[in-house]
N, C-alpha and C positions, 0 to 999 in steps of 0.2 A: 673520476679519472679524467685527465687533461685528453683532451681531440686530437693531440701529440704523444699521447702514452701509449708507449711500443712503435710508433713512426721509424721508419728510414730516412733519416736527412741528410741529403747530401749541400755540405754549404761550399758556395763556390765566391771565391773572394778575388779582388782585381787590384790592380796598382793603384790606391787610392788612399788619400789619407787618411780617411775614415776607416779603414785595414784595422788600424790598431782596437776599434770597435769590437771587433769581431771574434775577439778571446770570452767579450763578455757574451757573445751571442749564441757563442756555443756552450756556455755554462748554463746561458736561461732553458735552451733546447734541452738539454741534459734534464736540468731542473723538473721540466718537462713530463718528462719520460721517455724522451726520444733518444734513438740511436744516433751517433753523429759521425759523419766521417767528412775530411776538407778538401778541396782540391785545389788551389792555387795557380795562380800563371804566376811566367818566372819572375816578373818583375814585381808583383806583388812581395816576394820575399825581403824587398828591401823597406818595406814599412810594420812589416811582423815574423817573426821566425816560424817557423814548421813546426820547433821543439815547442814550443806556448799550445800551439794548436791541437800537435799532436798526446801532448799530455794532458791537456784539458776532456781532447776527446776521448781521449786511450783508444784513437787507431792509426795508424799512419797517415801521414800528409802524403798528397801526390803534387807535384806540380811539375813532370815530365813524362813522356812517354816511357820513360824507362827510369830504375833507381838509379840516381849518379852515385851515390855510395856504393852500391853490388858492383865487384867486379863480374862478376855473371851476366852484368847489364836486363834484368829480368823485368817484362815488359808491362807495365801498368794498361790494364785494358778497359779502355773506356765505357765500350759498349756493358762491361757487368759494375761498374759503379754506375751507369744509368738506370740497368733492369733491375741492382738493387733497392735505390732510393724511391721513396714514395712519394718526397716531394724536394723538388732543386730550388735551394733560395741562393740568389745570388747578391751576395751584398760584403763590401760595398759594389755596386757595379759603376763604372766609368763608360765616359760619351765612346772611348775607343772602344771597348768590349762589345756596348752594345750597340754600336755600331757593325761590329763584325758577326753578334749574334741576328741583327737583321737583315744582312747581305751575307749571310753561311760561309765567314773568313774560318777556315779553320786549321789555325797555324799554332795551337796550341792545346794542350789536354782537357781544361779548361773546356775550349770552345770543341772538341770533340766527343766531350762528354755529354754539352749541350743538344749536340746535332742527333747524337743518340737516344737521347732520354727521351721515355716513355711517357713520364710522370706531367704534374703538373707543374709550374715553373711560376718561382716569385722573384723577382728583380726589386732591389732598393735602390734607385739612382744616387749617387754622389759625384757632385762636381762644383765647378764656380759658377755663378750669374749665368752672363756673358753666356758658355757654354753650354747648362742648362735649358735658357733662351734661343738658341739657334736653331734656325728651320731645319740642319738634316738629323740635329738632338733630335726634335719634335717626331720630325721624320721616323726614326729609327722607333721611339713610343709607340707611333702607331701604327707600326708595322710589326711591331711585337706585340704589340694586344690584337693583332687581328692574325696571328699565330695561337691566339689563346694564353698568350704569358699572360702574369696579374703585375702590374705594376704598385708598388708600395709606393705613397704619397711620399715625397722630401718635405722635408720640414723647412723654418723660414731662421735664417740669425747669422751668427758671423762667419765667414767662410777661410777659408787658408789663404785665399787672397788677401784678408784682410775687408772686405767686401762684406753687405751684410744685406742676405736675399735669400730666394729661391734656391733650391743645389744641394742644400745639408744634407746627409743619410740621415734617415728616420731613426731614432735611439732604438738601440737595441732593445727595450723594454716595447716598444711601440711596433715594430717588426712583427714579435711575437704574437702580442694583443691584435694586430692587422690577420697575420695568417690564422691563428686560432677564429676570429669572428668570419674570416674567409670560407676557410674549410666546414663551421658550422654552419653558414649559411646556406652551404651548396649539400649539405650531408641527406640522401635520397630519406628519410623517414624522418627528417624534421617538422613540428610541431604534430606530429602522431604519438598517438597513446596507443601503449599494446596490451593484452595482457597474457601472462603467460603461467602455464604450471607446471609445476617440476619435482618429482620425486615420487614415492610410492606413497598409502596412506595403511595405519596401520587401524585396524580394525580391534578392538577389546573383546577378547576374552571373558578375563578374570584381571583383578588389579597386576598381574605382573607379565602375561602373556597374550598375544595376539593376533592375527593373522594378516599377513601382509605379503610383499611381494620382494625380488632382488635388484630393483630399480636405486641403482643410485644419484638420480635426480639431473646425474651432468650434462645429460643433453639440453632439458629446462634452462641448466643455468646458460649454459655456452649461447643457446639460445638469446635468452633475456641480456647477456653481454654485449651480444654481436648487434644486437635492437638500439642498444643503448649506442654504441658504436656509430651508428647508422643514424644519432640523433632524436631515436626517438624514446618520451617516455615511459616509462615499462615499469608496470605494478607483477610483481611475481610470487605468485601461491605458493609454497611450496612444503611438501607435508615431508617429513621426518628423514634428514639427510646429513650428510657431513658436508656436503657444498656449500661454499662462502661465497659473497660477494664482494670483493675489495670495494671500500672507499668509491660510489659510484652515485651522483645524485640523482641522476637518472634513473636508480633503479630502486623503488619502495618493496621490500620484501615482506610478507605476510606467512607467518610460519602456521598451518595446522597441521592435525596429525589424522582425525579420519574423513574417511567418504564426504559424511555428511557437514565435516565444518570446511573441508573446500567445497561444496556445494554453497554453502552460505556464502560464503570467501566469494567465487566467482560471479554469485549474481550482482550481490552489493557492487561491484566495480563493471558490470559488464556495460550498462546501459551507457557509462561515459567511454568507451573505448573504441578505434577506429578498428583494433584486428585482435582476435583472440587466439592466442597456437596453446594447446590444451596436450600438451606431450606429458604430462602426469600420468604414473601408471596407477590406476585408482579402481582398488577393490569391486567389483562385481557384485560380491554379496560380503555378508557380516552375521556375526552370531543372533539370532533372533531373541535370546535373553543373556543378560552379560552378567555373571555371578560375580555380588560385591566384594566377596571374600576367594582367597587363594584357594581353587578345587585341589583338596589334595587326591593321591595315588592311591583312593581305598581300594578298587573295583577294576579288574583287570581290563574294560574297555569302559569309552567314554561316546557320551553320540553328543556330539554340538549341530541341532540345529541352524541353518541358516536360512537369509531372508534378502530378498534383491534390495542393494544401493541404491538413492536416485541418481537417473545416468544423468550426469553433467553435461555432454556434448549434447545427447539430442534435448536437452530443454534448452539450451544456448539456441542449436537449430531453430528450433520453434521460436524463440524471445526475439530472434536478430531481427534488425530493420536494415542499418545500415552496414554493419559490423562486416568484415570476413573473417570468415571461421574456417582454421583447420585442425583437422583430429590426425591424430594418430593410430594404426594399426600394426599390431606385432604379432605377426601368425605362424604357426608352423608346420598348416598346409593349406591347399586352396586358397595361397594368399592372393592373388589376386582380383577374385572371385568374391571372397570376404571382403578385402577392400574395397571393392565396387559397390557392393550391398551396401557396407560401412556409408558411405561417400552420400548414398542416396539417403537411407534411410533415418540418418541425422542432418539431412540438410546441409551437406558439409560445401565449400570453396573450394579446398585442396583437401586431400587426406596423404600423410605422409607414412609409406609402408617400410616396414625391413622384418626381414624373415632371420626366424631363427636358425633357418635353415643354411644360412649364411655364417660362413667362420667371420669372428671378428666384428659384428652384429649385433646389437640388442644390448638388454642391461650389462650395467656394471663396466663394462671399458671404455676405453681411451676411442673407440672407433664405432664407426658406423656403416652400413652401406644401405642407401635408402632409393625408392620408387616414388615421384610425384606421380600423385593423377587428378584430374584438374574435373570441375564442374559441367566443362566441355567436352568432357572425354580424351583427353590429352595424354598421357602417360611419359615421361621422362624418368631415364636408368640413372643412375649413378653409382661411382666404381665405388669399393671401401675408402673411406678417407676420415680424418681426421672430427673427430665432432664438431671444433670449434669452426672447421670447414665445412661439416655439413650445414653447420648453423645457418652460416655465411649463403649457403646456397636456395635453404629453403627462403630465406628473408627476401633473397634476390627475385627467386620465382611468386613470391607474394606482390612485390614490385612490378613482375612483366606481367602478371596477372592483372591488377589494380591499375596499370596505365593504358591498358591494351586496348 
């Protein structure tokens, strides 16, 4: 998956002749996977129409504070096209715009969207030489890179003057290639290996039955997503589940199905990995003899023997040198208590908790509500939320842990 797959972009375009660029730029974004929405100043409209833009993007163009078609006159609010967008490219951008985005002129939707925005901010300059080359041009560069914009490099060839220099917009193939290597360079888990596990393991029986658990593996995956997302990575175990990984080169999947071949699974990769999150919900014990044939229903009860797993987490504990490691606990009483013991007596970094005692909690759904608690003694709550969010949170707290 592209470093733009699922993005908000918001593309902001300026009266410039390189404008017409910018139908193809919002199809590569698309291509992408990204969201696209445009916003225009008025005079840009005389080098590209709205209708191009907005049916490429399939969402409305803005280029005033208000719709001039609504007789309702219904007001285009900048400040939620800013806290939408994840990242503001502005291209083409002209000396006048960013001129005005260096000195906060804000006489237009455009530059008010600017002055709002949260996000990070890439500018493509486009102009002539001559202009280009001018000290309050230069000026305005770098006074916007010292705002934190990113400036995209101009290319060098013929310009509308007829002139042949410095000034060009960057082709819109080149944009993209700019901000994707941009955004991966700065992505917080870059060149990290993690490994992760995910799903429950089913333990044999007899050839057709087993014993297992209701873990349907999604927290593992959203995990191992959000890893990848974040740049880093990520080899993921995962024993017997309906979760997929879309198309992600970042993420090498490793399917088993019991105890003991994620046990194998995890050591073979652990010794090259910077963090290991082990959120697999993995049998305890398993039948102590596994009958090769189907036991049929001669005899009104059946005694199946069992025999303890090896625990994966605390031999990780014990093997780590450099590694952080964290476990997971899912209790449904004295959880906190258990997970302190947990925490200690596997050696753990983080251990990440949720009770079952919690609506909307534990295997099988779409949510989660989880408890960090840190090797410090730390403890942080977290409300129910979303898995692919919890993901996001424990990764983060892995982060404030590992720079701190």
């Amino acid at each position: 998956m592209s470093v733009l797959g699922g993005k908000n972009i918001l593309l902001g375009i300026t009266a410039g002749i390189a404008a017409y660029k910018s139908a193809h730029l919002v199809r590569l974004f698309i291509k992408e996977g990204a969201n696209v929405k445009v916003v225009m100043t008025p005079a840009a409209k005389d080098f590209i129409t709205p209708l191009t833009l907005s049916t490429l993007s399939k969402n409305p163009v803005h280029s005033s504070f208000t719709n001039e078609e609504d007789d309702n006159a219904v007001w285009n609010n900048h400040v939620e096209l800013g806290l939408w967008a994840d990242f503001f490219v502005i291209a083409p951008a002209t000396a006048n715009t960013l001129s005005k985005m260096a000195n906060g002129v804000c006489d237009n939707l455009l530059m008010a969207t600017y002055l709002s925005a949260k996000c990070p901010v890439y500018f493509a300059p486009a102009m002539d030489l001559d202009m280009y080359k001018h000290g309050s041009t230069i000026r305005s560069f770098q006074i916007l890179k010292a705002y934190g914009n990113t400036m995209i490099p101009v290319a060098s060839g013929e310009l509308a003057s007829g002139l042949y220099g410095e000034g060009r917009m960057a082709e819109p193939e080149d944009i993209v290639a700019f901000i994707k290597a941009d955004i991966s360079e700065k992505l917080p888990l870059k060149s990290k290996k993690i490994l992760v596990t995910a799903g429950p393991t089913y333990e044999a029986i007899d050839p057709v039955r087993f014993i297992g658990n209701h873990s349907s593996g999604k927290m593992g995956f959203e995990i191992a997503k959000a890893a990848a997302s974040m740049g880093a990575e990520v080899i993921l175990i995962a024993g017997p589940t309906s979760e997929k990984v879309s198309n992600n080169h970042l993420i090498t999947v490793k399917n088993v199905v019991s105890a003991s071949e994620m046990y194998d699974a995890v050591h073979s990769y652990f010794d090259s990995v910077d963090i290991a999150i082990l959120s697999a919900a993995v049998a305890d014990y398993k039948p102590k003899n596994v009958s090769l044939s189907k036991i049929k229903k001669n005899d009104p009860s059946l005694t199946i023997e069992l025999e303890k797993t090896k625990d994966i987490l605390k031999s990780l504990g014990v093997a780590k040198k450099h590694q952080f490691l964290v476990g997971f606990a899912l209790e449904t009483d004295n959880e906190m208590e258990n997970a302190q013991s947990k925490l200690k007596t596997k050696n753990l970094d983080l251990i990440v908790l949720n009770s079952l005692q919690d609506k909307g909690a534990g295997f099988g759904g779409s949510t989660n509500k989880v408890t960090f608690i840190t090797n410090n003694g730390d403890v942080v709550h977290h409300d129910l939320k979303p898995k692919n969010e919890v993901a996001k949170d424990i990764l983060e707290q892995i982060i404030n842990q590992t720079h701190a």
